[in-house]
N, CA, C and O atoms as a GROMACS GRO file, in nm:
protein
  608
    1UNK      N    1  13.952  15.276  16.982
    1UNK     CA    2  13.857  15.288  16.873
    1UNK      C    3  13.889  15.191  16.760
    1UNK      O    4  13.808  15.133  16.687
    2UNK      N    5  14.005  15.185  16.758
    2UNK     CA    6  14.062  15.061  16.605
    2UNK      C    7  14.043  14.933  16.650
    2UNK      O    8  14.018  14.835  16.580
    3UNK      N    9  14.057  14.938  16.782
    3UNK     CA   10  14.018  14.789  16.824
    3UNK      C   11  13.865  14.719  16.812
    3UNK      O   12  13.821  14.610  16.774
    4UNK      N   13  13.806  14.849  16.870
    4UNK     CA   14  13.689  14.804  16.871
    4UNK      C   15  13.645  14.781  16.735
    4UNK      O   16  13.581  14.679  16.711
    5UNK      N   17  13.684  14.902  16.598
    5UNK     CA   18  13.622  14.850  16.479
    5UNK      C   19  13.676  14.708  16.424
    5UNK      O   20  13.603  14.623  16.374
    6UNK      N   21  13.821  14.697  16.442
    6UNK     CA   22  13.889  14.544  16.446
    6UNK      C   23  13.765  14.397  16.482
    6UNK      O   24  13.753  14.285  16.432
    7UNK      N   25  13.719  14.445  16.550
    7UNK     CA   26  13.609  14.353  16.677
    7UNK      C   27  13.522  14.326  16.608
    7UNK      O   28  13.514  14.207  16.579
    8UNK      N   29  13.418  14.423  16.549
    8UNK     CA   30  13.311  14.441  16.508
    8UNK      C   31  13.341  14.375  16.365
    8UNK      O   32  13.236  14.329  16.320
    9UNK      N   33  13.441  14.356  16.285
    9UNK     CA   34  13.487  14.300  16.161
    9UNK      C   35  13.527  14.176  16.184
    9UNK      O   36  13.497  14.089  16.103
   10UNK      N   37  13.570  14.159  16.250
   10UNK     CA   38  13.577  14.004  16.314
   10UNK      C   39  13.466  13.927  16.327
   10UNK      O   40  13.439  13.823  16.266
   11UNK      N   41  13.407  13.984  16.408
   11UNK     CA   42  13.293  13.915  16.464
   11UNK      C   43  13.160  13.882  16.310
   11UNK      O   44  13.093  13.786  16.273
   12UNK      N   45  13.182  14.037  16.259
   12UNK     CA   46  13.098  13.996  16.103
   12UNK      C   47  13.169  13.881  16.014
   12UNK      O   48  13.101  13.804  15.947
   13UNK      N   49  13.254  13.878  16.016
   13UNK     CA   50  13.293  13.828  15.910
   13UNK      C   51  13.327  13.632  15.955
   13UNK      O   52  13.367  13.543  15.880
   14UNK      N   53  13.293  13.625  16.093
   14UNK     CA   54  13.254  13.529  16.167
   14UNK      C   55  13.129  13.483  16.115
   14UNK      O   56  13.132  13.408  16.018
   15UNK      N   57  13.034  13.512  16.157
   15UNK     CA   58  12.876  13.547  16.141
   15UNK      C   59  12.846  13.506  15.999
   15UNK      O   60  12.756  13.428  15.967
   16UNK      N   61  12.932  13.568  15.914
   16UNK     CA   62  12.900  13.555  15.746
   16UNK      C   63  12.957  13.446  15.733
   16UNK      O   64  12.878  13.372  15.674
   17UNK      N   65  13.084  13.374  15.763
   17UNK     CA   66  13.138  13.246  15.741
   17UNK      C   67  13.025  13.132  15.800
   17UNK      O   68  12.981  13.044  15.727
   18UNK      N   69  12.993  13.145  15.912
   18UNK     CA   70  12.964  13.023  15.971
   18UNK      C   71  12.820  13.009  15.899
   18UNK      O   72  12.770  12.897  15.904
   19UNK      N   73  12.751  13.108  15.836
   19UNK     CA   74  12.617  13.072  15.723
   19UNK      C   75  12.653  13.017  15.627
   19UNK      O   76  12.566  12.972  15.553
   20UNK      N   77  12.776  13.002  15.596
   20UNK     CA   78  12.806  12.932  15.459
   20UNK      C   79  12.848  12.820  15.492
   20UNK      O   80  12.813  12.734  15.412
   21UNK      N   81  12.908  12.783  15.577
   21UNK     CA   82  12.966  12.642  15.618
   21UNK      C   83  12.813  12.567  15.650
   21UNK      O   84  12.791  12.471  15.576
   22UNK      N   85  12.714  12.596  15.741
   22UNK     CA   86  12.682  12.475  15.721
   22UNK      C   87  12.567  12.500  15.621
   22UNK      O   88  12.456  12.472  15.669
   23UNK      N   89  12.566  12.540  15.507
   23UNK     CA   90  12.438  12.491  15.407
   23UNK      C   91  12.484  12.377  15.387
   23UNK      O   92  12.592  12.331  15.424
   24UNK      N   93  12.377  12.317  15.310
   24UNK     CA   94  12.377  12.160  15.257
   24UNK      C   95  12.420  12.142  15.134
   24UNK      O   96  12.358  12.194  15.041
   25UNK      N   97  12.509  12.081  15.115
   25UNK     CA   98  12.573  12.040  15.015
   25UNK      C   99  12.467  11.910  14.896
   25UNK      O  100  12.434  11.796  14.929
   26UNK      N  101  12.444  11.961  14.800
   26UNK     CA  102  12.357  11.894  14.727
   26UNK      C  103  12.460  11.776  14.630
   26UNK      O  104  12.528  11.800  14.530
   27UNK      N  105  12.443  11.669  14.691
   27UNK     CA  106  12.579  11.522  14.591
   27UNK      C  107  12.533  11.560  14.453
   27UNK      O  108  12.434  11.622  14.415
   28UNK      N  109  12.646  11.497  14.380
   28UNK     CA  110  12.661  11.480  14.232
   28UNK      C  111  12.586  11.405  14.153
   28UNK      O  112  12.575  11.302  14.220
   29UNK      N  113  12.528  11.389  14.057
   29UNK     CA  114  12.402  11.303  14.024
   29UNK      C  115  12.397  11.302  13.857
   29UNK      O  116  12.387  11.411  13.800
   30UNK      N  117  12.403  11.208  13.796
   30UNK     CA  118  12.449  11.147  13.681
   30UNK      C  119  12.338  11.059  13.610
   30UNK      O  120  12.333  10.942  13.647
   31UNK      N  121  12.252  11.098  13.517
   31UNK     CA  122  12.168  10.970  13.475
   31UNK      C  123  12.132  10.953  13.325
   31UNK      O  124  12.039  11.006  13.265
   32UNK      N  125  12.212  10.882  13.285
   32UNK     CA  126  12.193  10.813  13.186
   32UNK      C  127  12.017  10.821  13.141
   32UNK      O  128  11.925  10.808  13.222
   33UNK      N  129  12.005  10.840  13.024
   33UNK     CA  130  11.888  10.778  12.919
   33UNK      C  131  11.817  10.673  12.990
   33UNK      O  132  11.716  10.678  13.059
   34UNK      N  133  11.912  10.550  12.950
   34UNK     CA  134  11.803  10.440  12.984
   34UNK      C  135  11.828  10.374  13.146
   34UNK      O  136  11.816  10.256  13.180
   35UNK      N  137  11.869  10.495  13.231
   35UNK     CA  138  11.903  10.437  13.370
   35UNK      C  139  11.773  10.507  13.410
   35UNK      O  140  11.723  10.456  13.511
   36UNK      N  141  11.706  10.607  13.360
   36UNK     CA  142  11.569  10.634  13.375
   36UNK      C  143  11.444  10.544  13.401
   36UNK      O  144  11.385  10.472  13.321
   37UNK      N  145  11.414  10.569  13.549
   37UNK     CA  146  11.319  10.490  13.627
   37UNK      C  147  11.179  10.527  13.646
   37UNK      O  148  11.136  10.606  13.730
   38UNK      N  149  11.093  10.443  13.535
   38UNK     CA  150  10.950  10.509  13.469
   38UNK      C  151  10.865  10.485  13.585
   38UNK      O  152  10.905  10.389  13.650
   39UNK      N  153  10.745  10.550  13.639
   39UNK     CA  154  10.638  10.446  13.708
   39UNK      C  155  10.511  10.522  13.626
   39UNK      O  156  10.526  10.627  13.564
   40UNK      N  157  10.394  10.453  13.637
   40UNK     CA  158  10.266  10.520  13.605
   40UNK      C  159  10.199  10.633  13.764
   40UNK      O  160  10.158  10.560  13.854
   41UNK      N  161  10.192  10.740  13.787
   41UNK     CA  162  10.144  10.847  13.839
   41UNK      C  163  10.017  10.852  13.854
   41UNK      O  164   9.958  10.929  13.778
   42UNK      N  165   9.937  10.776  13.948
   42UNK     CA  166   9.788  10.812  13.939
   42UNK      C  167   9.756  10.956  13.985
   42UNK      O  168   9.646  10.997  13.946
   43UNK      N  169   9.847  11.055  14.076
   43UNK     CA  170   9.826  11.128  14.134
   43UNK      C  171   9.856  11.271  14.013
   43UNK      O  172   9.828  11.389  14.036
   44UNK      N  173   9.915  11.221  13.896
   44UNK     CA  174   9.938  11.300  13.774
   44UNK      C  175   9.873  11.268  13.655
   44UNK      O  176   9.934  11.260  13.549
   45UNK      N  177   9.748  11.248  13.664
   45UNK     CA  178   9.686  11.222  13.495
   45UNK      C  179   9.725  11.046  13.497
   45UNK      O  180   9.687  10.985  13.397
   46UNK      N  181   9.779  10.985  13.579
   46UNK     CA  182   9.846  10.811  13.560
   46UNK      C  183   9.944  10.820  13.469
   46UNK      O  184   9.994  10.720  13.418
   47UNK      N  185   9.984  10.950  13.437
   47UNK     CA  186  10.116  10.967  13.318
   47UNK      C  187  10.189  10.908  13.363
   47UNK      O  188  10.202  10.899  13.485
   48UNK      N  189  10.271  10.839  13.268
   48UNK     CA  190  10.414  10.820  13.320
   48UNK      C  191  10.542  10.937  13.402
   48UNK      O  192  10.560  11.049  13.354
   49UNK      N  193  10.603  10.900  13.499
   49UNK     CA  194  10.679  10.994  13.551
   49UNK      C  195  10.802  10.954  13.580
   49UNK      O  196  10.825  10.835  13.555
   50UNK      N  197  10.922  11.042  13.643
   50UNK     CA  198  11.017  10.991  13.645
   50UNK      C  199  11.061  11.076  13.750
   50UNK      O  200  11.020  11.192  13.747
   51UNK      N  201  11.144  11.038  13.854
   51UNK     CA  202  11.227  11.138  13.970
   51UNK      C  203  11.348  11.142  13.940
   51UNK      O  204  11.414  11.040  13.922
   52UNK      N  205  11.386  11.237  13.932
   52UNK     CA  206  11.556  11.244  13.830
   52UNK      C  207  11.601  11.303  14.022
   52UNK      O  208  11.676  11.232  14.088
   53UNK      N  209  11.538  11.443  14.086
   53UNK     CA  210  11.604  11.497  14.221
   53UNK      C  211  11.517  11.493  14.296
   53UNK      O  212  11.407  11.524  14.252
   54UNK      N  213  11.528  11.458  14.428
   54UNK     CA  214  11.451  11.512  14.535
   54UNK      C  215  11.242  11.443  14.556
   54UNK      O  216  11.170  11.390  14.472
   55UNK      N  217  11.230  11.459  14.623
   55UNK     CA  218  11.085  11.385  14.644
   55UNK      C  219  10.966  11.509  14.644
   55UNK      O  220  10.975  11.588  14.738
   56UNK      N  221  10.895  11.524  14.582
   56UNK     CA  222  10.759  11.582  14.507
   56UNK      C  223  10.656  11.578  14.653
   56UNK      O  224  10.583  11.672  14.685
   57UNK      N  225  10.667  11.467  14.720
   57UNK     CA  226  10.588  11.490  14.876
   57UNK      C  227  10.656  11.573  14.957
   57UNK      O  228  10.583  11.600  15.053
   58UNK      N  229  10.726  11.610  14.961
   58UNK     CA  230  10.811  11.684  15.086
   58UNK      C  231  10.841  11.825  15.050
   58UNK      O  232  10.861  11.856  14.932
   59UNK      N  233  10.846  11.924  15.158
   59UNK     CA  234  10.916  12.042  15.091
   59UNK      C  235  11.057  12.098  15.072
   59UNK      O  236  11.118  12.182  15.138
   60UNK      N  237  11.093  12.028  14.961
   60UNK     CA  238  11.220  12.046  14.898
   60UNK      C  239  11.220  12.077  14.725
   60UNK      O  240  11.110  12.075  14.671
   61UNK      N  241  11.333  12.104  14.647
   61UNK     CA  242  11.298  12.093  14.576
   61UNK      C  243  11.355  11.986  14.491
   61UNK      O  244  11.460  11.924  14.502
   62UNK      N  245  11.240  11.977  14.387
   62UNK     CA  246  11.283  11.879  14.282
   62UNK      C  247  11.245  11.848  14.150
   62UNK      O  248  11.145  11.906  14.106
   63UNK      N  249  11.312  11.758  14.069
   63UNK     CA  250  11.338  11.765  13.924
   63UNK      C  251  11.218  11.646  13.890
   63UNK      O  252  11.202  11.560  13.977
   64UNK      N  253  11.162  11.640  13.807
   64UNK     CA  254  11.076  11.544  13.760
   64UNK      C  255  11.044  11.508  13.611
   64UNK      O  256  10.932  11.557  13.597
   65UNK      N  257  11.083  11.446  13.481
   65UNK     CA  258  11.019  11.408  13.400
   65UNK      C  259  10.887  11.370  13.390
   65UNK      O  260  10.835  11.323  13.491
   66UNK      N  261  10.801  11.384  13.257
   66UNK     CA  262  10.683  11.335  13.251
   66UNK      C  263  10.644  11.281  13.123
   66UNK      O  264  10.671  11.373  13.045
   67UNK      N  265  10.614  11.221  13.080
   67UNK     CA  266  10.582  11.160  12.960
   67UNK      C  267  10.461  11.148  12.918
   67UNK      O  268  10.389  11.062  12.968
   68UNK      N  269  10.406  11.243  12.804
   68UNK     CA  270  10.243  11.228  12.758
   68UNK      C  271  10.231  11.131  12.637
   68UNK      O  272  10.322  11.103  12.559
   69UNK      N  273  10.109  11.086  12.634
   69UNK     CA  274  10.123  11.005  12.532
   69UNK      C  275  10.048  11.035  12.390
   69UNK      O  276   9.937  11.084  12.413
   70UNK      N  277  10.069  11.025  12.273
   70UNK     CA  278   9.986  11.136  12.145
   70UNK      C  279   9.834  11.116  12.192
   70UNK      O  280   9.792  11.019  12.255
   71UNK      N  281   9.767  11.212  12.154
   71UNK     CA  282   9.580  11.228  12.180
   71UNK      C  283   9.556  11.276  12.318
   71UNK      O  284   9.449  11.267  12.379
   72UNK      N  285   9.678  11.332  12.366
   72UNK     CA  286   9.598  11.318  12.543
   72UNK      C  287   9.552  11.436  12.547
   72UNK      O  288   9.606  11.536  12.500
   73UNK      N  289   9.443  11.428  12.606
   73UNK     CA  290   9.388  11.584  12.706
   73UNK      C  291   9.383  11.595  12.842
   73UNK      O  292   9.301  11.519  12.894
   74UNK      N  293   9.465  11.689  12.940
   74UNK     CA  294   9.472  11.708  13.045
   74UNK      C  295   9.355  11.824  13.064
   74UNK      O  296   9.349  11.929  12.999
   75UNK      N  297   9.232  11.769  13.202
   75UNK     CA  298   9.157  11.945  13.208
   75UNK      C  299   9.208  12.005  13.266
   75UNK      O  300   9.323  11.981  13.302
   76UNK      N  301   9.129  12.131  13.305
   76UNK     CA  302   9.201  12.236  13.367
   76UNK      C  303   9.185  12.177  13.565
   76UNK      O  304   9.094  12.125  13.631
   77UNK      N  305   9.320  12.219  13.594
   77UNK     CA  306   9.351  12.174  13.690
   77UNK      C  307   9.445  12.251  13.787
   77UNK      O  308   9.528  12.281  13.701
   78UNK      N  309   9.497  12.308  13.904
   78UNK     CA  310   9.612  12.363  13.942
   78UNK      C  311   9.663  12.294  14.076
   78UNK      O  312   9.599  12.233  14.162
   79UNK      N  313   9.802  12.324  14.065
   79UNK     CA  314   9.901  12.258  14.195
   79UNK      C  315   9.926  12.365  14.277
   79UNK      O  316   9.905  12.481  14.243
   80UNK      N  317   9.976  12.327  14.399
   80UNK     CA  318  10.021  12.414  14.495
   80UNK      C  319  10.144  12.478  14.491
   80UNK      O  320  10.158  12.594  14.531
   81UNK      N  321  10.215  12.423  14.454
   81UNK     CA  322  10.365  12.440  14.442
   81UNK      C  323  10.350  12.574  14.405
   81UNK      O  324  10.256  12.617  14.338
   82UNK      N  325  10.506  12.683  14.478
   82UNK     CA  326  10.497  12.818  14.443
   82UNK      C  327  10.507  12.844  14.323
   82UNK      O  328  10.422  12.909  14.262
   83UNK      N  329  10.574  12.814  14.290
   83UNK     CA  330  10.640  12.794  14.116
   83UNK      C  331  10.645  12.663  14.050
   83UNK      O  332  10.650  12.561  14.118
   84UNK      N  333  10.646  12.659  13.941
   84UNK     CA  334  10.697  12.498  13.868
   84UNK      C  335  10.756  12.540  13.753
   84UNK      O  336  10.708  12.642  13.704
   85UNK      N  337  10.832  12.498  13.707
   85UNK     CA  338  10.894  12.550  13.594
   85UNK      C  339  10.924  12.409  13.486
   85UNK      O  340  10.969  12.300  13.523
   86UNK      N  341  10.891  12.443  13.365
   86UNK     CA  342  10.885  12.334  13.288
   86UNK      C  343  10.963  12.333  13.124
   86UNK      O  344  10.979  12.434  13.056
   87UNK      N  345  10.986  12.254  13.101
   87UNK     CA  346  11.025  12.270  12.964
   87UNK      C  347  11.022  12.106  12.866
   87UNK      O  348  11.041  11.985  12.878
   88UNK      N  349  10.992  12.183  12.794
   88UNK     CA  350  10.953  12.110  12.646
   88UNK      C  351  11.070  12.019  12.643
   88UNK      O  352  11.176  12.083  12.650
   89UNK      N  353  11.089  11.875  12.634
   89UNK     CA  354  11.197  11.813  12.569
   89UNK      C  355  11.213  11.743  12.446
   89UNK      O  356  11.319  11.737  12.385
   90UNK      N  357  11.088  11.682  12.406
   90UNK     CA  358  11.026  11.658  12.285
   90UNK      C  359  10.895  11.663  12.261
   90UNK      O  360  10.817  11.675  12.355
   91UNK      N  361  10.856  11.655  12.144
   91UNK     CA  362  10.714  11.661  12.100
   91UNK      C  363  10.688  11.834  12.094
   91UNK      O  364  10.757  11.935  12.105
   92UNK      N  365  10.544  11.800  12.070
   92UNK     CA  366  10.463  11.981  12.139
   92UNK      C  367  10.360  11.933  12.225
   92UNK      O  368  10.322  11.817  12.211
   93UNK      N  369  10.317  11.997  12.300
   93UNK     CA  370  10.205  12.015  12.389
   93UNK      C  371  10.130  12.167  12.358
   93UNK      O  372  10.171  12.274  12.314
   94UNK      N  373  10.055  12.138  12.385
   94UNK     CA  374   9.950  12.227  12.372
   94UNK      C  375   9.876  12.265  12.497
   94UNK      O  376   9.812  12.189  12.571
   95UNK      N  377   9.901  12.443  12.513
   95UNK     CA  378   9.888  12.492  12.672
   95UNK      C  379   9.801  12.620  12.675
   95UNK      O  380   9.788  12.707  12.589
   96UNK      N  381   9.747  12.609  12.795
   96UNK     CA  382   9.690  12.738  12.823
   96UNK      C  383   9.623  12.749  12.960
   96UNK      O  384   9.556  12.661  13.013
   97UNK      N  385   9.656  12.888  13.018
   97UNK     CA  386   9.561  12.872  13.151
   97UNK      C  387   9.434  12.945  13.174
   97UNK      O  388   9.414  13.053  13.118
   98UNK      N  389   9.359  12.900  13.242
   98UNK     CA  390   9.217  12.874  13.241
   98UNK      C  391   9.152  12.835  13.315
   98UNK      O  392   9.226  12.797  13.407
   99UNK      N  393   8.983  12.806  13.356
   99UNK     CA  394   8.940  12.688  13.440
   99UNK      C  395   8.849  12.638  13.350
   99UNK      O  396   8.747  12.575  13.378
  100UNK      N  397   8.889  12.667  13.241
  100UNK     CA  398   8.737  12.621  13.136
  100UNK      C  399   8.877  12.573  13.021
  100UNK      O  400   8.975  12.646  13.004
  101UNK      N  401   8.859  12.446  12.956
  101UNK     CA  402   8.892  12.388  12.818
  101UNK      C  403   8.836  12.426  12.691
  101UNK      O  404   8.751  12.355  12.638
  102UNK      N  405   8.884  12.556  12.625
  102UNK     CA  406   8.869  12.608  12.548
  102UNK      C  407   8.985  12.612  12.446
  102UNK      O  408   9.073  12.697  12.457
  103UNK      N  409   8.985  12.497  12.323
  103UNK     CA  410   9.073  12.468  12.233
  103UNK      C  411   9.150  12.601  12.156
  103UNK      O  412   9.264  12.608  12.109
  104UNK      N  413   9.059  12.683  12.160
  104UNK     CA  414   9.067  12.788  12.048
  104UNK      C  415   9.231  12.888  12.138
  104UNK      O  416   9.324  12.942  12.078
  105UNK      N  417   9.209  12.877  12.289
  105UNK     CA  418   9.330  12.928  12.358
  105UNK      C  419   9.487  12.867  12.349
  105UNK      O  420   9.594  12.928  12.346
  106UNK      N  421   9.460  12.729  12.345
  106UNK     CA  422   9.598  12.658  12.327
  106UNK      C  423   9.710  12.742  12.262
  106UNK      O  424   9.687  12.840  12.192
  107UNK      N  425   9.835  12.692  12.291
  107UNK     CA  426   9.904  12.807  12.257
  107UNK      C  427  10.030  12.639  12.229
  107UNK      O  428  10.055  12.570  12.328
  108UNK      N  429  10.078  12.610  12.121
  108UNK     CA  430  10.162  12.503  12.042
  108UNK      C  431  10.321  12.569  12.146
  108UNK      O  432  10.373  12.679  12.165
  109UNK      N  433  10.349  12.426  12.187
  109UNK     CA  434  10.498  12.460  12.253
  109UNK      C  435  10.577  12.374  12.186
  109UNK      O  436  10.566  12.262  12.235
  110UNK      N  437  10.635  12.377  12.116
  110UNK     CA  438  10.764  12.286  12.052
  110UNK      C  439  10.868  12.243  12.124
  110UNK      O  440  10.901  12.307  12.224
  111UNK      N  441  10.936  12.130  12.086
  111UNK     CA  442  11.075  12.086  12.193
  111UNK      C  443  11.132  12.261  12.191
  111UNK      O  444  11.108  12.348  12.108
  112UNK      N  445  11.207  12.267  12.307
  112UNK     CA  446  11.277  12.366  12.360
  112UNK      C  447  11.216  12.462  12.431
  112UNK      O  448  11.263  12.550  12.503
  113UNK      N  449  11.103  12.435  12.400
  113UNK     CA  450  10.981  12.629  12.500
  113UNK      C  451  11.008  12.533  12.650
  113UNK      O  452  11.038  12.421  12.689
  114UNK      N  453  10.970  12.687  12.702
  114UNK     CA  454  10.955  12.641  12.827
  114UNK      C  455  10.812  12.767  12.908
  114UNK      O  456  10.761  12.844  12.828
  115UNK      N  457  10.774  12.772  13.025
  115UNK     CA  458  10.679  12.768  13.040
  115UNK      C  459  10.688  12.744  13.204
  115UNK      O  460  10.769  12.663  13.248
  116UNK      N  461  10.573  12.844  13.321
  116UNK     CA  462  10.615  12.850  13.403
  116UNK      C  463  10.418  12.775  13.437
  116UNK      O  464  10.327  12.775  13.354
  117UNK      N  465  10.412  12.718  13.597
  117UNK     CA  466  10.259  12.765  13.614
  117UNK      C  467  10.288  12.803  13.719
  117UNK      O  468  10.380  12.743  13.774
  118UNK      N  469  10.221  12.920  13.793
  118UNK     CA  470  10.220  12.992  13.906
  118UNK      C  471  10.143  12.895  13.998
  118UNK      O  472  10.092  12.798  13.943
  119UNK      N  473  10.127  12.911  14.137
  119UNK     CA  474  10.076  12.872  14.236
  119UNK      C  475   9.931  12.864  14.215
  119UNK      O  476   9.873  12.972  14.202
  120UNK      N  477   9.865  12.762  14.209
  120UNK     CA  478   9.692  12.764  14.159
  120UNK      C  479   9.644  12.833  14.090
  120UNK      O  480   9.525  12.860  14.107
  121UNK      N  481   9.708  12.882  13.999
  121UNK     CA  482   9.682  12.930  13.829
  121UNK      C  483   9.644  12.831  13.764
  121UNK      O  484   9.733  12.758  13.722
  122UNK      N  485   9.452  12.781  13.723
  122UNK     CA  486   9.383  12.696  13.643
  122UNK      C  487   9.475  12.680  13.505
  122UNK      O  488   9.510  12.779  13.442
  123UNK      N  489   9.505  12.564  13.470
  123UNK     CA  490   9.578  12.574  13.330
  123UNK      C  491   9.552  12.356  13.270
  123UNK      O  492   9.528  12.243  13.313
  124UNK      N  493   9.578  12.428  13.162
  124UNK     CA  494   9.532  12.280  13.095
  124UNK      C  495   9.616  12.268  12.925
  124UNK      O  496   9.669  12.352  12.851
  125UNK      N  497   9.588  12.084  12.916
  125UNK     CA  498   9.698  12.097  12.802
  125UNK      C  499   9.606  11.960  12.726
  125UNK      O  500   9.499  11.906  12.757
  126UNK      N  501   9.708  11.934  12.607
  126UNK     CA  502   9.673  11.830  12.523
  126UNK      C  503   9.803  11.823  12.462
  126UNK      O  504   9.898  11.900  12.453
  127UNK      N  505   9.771  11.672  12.410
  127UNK     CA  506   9.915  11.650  12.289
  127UNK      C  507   9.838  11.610  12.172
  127UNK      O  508   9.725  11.561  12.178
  128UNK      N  509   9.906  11.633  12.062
  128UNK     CA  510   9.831  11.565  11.939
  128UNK      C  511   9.870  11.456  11.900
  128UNK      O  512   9.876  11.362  11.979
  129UNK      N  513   9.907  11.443  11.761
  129UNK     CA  514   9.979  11.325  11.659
  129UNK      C  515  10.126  11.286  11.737
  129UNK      O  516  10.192  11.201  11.677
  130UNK      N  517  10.171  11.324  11.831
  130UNK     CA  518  10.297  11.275  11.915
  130UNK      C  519  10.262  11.243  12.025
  130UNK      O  520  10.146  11.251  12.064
  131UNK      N  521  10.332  11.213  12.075
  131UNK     CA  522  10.404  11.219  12.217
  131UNK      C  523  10.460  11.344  12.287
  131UNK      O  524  10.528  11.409  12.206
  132UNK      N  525  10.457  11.383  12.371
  132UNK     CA  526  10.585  11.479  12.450
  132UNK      C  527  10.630  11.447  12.580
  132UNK      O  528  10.551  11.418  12.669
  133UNK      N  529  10.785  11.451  12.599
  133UNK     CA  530  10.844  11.435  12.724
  133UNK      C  531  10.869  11.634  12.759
  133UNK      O  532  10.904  11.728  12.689
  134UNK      N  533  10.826  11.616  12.906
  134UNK     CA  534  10.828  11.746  12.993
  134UNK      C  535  10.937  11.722  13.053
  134UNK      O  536  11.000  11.616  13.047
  135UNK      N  537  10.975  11.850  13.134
  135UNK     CA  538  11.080  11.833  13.228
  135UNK      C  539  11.043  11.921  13.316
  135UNK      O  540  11.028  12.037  13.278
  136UNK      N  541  11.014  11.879  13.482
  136UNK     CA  542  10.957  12.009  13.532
  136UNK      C  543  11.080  12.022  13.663
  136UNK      O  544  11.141  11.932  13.719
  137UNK      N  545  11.084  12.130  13.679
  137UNK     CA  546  11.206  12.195  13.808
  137UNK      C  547  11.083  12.260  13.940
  137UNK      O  548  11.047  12.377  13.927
  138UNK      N  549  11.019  12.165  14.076
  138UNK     CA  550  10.943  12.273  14.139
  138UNK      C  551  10.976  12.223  14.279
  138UNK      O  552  11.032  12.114  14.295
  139UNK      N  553  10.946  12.294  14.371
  139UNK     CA  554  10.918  12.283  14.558
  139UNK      C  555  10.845  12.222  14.546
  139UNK      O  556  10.782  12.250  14.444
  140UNK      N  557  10.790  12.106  14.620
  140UNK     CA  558  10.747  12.037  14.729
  140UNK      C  559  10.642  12.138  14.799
  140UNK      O  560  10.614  12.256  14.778
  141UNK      N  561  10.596  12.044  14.889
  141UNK     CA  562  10.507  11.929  14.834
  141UNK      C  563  10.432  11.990  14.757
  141UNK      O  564  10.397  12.108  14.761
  142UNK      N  565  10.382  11.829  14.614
  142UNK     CA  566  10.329  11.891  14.503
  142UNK      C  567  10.230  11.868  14.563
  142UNK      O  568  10.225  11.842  14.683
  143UNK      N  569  10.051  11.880  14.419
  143UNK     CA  570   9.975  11.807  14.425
  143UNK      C  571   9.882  11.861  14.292
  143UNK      O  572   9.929  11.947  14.218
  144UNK      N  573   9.790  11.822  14.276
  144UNK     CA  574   9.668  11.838  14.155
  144UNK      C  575   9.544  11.830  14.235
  144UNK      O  576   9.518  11.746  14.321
  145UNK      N  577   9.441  11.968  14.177
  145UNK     CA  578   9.335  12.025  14.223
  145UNK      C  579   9.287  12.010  14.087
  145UNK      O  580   9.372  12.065  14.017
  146UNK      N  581   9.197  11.967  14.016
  146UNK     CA  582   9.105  11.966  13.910
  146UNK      C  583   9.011  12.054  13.950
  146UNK      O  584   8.948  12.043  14.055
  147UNK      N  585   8.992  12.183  13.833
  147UNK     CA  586   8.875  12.234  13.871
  147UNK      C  587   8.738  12.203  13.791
  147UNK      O  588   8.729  12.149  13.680
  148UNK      N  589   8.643  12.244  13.866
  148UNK     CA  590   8.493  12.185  13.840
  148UNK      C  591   8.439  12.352  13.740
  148UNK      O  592   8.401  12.466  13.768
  149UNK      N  593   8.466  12.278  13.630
  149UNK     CA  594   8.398  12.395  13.548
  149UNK      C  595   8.285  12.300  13.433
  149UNK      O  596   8.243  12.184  13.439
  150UNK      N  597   8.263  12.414  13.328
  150UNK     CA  598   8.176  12.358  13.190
  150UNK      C  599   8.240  12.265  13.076
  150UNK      O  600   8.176  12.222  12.981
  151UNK      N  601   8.377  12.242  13.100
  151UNK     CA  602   8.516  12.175  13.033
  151UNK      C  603   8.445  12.124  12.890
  151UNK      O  604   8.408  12.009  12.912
  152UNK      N  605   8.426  12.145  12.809
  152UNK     CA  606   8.397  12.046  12.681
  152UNK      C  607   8.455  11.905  12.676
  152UNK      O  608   8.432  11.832  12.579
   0.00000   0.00000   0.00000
């Protein structure tokens, strides 16, 4: 009987090791300010963007900067991605979700907010008298669905 529970603890604790050995080890990754590699995004508003982790086509996940420029209005629009998670790094943006552009909803995010959009949850933004740099954390593969509403 001790053997056999001996066995059965073995064998688990086998089982539990060998799931940890082979996950994937994610390398070390370091980037400087101005080692930051801009392109224009037609597939994002033509915003400027930036890939800090991982590729936005594929399903993995990954890190992405974005850069708005002062006066912009984004309409209402939603991505696939399960989650996206975002945060304010400078400026404010101005947010709200929706399928209709209705100013009066905006909701002012200052550097530091952060801010989630769910999986094809309509949502839309603007910047004013600034600029704002985003920072978004999401799965793969992305994309942008503009919806067809009365948008002002």
């Amino acid at each position: 009987m001790a053997a056999k529970k001996l066995y059965v603890l073995v064998l688990s604790a086998i089982i539990l090791l060998s799931g940890c050995s082979s996950s994937k080890t994610e390398k070390a990754v370091q980037i400087l300010p101005d080692e930051i590699e801009w392109q224009s995004n037609p597939k994002l508003h033509s915003l400027q963007t930036a890939a800090l982790i991982g590729d936005c086509s594929k399903a993995e996940p990954y890190v992405q900067r974005i850069k708005f420029p002062p006066n912009f209005k984004i309409n209402p629009h939603r991505h696939p991605n399960t989650i996206r998670r975002v945060t304010v790094l400078s400026g404010k943006i101005y947010f709200a979700f929706g399928e209709c552009f209705d100013k009066s909803k905006l909701k002012e995010m200052p550097a530091g907010s952060f801010f989630t959009e769910p999986a094809n949850k309509p949502h839309y933004a603007e910047t004013r008298d600034e600029g704002v740099l985003l920072e978004l954390h999401a799965v793969g593969p992305d994309g942008t669905e503009y919806v067809k509403s009365n948008s002002e």
